[in-house]
N, C-alpha and C positions, 0 to 999 in steps of 0.2 A: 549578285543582287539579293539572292536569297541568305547569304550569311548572317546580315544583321538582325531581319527581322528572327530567324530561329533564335539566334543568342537572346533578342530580347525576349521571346516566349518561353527559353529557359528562364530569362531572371525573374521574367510572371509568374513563373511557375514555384520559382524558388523562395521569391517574396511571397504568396500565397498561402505557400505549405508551412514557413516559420510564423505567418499570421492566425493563422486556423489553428496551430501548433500552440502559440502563446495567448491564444483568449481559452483553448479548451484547460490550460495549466490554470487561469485564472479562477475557473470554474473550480477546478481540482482544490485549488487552495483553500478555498473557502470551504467547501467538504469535509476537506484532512485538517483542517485547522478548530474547524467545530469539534469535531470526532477528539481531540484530544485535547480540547481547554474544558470541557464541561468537563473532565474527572477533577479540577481544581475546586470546581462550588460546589457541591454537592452536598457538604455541610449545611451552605450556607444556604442552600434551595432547600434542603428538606427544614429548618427552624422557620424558612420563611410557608412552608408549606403544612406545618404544624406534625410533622413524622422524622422517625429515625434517620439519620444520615445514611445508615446501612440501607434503607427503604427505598434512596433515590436511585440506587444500581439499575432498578428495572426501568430507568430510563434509557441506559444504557444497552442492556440487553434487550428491549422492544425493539430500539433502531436496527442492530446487529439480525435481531430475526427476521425484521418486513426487507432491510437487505436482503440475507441469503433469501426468501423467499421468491423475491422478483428480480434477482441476477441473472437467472436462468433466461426468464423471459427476454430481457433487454435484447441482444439479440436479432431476435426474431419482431420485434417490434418497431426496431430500425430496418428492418427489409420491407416490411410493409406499411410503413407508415410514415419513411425517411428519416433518416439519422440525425438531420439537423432542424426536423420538426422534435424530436425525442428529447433533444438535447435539449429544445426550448422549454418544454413543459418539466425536462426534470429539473433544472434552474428553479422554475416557477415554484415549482412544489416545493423545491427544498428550501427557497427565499418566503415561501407565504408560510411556512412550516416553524419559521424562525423567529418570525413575529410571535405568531399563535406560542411559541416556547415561553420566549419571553413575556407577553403579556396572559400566562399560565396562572390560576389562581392557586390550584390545588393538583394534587398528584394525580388524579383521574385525565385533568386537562392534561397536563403536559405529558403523560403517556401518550394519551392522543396524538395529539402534536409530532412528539417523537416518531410516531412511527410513520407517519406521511412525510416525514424526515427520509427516514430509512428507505423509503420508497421513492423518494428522489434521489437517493444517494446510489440505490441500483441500478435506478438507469444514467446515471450519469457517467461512475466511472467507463465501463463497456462502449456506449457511447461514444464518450468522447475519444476513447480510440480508434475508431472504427472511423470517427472523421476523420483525424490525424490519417488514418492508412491511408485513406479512399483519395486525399488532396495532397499527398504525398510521395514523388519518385523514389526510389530505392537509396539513388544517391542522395536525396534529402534526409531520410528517414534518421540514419543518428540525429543528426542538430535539432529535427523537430522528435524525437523522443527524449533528448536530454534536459527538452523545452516542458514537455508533460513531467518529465521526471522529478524534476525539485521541488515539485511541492511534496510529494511524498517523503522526501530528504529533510524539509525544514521544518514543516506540519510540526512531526513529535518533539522535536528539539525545544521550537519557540512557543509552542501551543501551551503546555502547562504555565511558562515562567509569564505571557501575556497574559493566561487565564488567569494567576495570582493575583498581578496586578492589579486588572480590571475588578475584581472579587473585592481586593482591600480596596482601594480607593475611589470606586463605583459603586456598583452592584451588579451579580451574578446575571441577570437580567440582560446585560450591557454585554455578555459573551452571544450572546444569543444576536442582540439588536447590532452587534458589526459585520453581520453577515448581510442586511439588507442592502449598503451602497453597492455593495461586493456582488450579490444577486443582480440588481438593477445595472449595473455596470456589462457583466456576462449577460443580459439577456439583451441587452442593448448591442454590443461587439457580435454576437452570432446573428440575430437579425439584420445585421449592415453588410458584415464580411463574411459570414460564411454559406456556399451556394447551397441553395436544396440540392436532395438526392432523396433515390428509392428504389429498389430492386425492380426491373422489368416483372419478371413474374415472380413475386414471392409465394411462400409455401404454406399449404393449409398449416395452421395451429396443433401439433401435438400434446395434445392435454395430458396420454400419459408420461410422456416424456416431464412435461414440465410438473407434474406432481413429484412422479420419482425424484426429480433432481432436487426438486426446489426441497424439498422435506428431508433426504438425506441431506442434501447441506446443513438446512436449519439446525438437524439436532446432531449433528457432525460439529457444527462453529458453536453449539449451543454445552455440549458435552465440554471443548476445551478452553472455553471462557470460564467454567465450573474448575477446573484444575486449579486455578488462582486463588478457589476461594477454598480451601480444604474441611474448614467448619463447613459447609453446606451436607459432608457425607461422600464416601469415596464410591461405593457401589452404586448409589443414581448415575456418577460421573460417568463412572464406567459400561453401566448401561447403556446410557446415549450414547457415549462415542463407538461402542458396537452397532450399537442401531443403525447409528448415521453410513459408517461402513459398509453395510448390509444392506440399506436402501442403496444408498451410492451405487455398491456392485448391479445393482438391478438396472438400475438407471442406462449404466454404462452398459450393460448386456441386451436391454431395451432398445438406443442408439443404434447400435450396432446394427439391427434388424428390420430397424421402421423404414418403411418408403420414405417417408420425409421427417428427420430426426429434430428435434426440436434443437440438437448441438450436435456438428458433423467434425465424428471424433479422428477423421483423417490426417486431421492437424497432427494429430503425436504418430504421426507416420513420418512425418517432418525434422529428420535428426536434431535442425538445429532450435526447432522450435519443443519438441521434444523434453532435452538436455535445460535449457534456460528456463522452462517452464514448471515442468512434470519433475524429473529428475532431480539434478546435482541445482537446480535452479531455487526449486522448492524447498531444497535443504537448507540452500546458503540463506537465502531467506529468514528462514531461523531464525540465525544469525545475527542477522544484519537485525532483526526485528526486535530481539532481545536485548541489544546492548541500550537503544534511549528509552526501555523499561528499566533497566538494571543500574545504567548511570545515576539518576537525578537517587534513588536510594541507597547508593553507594557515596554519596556527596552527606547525604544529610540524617543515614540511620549509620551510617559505618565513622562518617568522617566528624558526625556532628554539626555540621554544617546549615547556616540558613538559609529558609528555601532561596532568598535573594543572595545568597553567596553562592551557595549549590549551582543557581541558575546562570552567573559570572562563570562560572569553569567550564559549563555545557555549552554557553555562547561559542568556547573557542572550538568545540566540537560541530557548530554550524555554520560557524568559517573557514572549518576544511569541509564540509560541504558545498560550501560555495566557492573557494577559490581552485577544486579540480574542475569546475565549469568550463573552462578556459582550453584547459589542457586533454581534454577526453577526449574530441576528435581528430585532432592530431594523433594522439596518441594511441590510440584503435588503427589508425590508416597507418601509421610507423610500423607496426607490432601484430596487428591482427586481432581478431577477438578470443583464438586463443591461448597466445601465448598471454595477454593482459589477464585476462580471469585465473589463467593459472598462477602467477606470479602475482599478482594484484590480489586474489583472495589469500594465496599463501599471507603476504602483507596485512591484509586485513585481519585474518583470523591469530595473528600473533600479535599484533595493536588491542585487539578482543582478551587475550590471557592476560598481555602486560598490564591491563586496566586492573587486572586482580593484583597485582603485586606492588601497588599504591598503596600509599598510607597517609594520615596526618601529617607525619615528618618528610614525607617525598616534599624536594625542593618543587614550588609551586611553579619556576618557569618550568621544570621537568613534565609534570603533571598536563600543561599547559600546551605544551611541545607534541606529547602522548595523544590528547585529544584532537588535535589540527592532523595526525597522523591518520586518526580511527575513520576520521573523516572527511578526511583526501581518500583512500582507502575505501570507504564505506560507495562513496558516489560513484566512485569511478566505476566498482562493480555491480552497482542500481543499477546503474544507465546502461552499459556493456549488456548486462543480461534483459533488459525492457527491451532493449534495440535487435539483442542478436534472434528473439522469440519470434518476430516478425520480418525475420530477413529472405527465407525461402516460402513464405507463405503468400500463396495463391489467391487472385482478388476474388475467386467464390469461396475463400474459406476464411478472409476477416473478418466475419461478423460471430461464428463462431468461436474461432482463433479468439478473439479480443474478449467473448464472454467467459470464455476454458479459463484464460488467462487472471481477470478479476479472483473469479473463483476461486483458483489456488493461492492466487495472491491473500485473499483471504484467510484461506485455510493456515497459509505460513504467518499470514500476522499474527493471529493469536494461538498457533502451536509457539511460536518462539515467548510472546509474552509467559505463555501456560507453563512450558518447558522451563524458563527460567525463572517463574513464582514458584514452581514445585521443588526446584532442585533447593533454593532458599529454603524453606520449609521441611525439605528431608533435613537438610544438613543441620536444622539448629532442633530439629527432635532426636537426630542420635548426637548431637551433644546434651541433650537432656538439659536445654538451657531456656530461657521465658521469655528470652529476646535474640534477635538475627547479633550478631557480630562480622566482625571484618572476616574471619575466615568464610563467613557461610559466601560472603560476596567472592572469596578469590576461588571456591570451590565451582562457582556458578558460575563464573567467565573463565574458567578454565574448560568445564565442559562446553561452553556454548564455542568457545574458541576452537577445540578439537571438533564438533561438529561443522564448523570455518571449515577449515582444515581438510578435513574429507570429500566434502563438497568440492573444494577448491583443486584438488587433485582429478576427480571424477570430470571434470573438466578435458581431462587431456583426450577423452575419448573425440572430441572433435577435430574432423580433418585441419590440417595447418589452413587451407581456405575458406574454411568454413565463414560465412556471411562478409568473402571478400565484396563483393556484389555494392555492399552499403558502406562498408567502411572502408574502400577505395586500397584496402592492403593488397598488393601482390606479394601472393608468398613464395620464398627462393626452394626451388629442386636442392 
């Protein structure tokens, strides 16, 4: 008698975890898809703002610092104030934030704006993992991380070539105002389906904790955003990103010793969260971060290309994005997580060189072929490494876990962008040239391909069962 109803509190349980899974991915999109259509108007914001196009950056960089600022916190804000109360107000802020952009007169306003942006943007990502965890059985956990996962996968792909779009045949205004149904939709979906929660007894507020962290970040993600821009001056550059290392070390040495840590770094005690995250995690990352900076300008400063052409070849790179959806969990529970990451990034980071070895003359199904590869490839190791970070992690150490996590994740987006604007910019000053060419792109996914590469080996240090638990692998003696 009792059979049926368990099975049906498993399927409760399992419809629950992909619901809560797929409104927090909603939320996400909207995020990561703002985050990278406004580098498209910026032109067109700053003539309507009466300043330099180079002027509107700092909109950019405001969001990126009230981020790293209050990532830290997140957190600890979801243990005492409940995760799916956090989630509401960062919605809120980031959807009333969006309006205020768009209806921005002058650069002053929409700094403003921006950065109560960036302040819902912190707590949102952290957040909404930490619900995924908390509404999630272990055996669920890949299909609802794969579920968070694609927005991050499609975000940079489709974000410029919509942001174009909208820019020429609207106004720049209109990137900003498609975020409000997209709010009002996510704040409506968590309100209905997904239950409160909140730590029994959460933990006094560590101020120093979260100054240290939060300020080594800032001028840690603030130092390698600057790498990008090489006129700005290399020695500020370098400055900051000492600084932020420096703070960072304190922070981390601070943790270590407080009765109640504002981020309980036990987590990287965690081999496999460790490796996915910290490690060979943060590497690949890189990676994976650099190639849809380094494409759409490989299409249109190397190939000549229109950005609407440019953006036709990149599509077919978001449809191998989407079409390893299908096939990842299967293919995890077959293989393990890691023999895929080893074999799967080996794949990866040599679809990353081959991009360099393109040309105008490459037959265009080739080309074509290339990018649905990068991008089968690209996903399948997203999602492997989002999933396997959270497979041995303990339910007093998600809320942490999930903000460490953001963190780096940050840190690897724009070390990869940085990494692969610099390496452009070395290469076409010792050609002593006044314009990038195609070598300087095959020199820059060549190195970003061997840092693939490395990462993808360093992999092997994980036991053959490593996060069998989630991905249902049994691995053979």
């Amino acid at each position: 008698m009792t059979a049926i109803p368990e099975t049906e509190a498993l399927s409760e349980t399992a419809t629950n975890a992909r619901r809560v899974a797929l409104i927090v991915a909603i939320a996400f999109f909207m995020q990561l898809l703002d985050s990278t259509i406004i580098s498209t108007s910026l032109p067109q914001m700053g003539a309507s703002f009466g300043v330099p196009a180079v002027a509107m950056s700092i909109g950019i960089t405001i969001y990126m610092l009230t981020m790293a600022v209050f990532v830290p916190l997140s957190g600890w804000l979801a243990d005492r104030f409940g995760a799916r109360n956090i989630f509401l107000v960062a919605i809120a802020l980031f959807t009333l934030a969006s309006l205020a952009c768009g209806f921005s007169q002058n650069l002053t306003e929409f700094v403003a704006a921006r950065a109560v942006q960036g302040l819902g943007s912190a707590l949102m990502t952290p957040v909404g993992r930490i619900l995924v965890l908390r509404n999630a059985s272990k055996s669920e956990l890949l299909n609802a991380t794969a579920l968070i996962t694609w927005p991050a996968l499609f975000a940079p792909v489709v974000g410029p070539v919509l942001g174009g779009f909208i820019t020429t045949y609207l106004s720049w205004h209109w990137n900003f105002f498609i975020n409000i149904p997209l709010g009002a939709i996510g704040l409506a979906l968590v309100a209905r389906f997904i239950p409160g929660d909140r730590e029994a007894d959460p933990k006094p507020l560590d101020w120093p904790g979260f100054f240290l962290t939060s300020f080594g970040l800032a001028l840690l993600l603030y130092g390698l955003e600057r790498i990008a821009h090489p006129e700005d001056g290399v020695l500020p550059t370098a400055l900051l990103i000492a600084a932020g290392i420096v703070i960072s070390w304190l922070a981390a040495r601070h943790l270590r010793r407080a009765p109640h840590p504002l981020l309980d770094l036990s987590s990287f005690k965690v081999l496999t969260f460790a490796i996915s995250t910290l490690a060979a995690g943060t590497i690949f990352r890189v990676a994976i971060n650099a190639t849809p900076f380094l494409l759409p300008l490989l299409f249109q400063v190397g190939f000549g290309l229109s950005p609407v052409d440019a953006g036709m070849m990149i599509l077919a790179y978001f449809l191998g994005n989407l079409g390893m959806k299908t096939v990842t969990t299967p293919t995890l529970r077959r293989f393990g997580f890691r023999s895929v990451m080893v074999v799967n990034g080996l794949i990866a980071s040599a679809s990353i060189m081959a991009c360099g070895a393109i040309s105008p003359q490459t037959p265009q199904a080739l080309v074509v072929a290339l990018m649905l590869v990068a991008g089968l490839s690209r996903s399948m190791q997203f999602t492997a490494l989002n999933t396997l970070a959270f497979a041995d992690i303990e339910a007093a150490q998600r809320s942490s876990a999930a903000t460490l996590s953001s963190m780096l994740q940050q840190v690897a987006m724009l070390f990869g962008v940085a990494i692969a604007a610099a390496i452009l910019n070395l290469s076409q000053i010792a050609r002593a040239q006044p314009a990038l060419d195609l070598v300087d792109f095959r020199i820059a996914f060549l190195a970003i391909g061997v840092i693939g590469l490395v990462a993808a080996l360093r992999f092997l240090v994980l036991p053959p069962g490593a996060g069998a638990e989630v991905s249902g692998h049994t691995p053979t003696n």
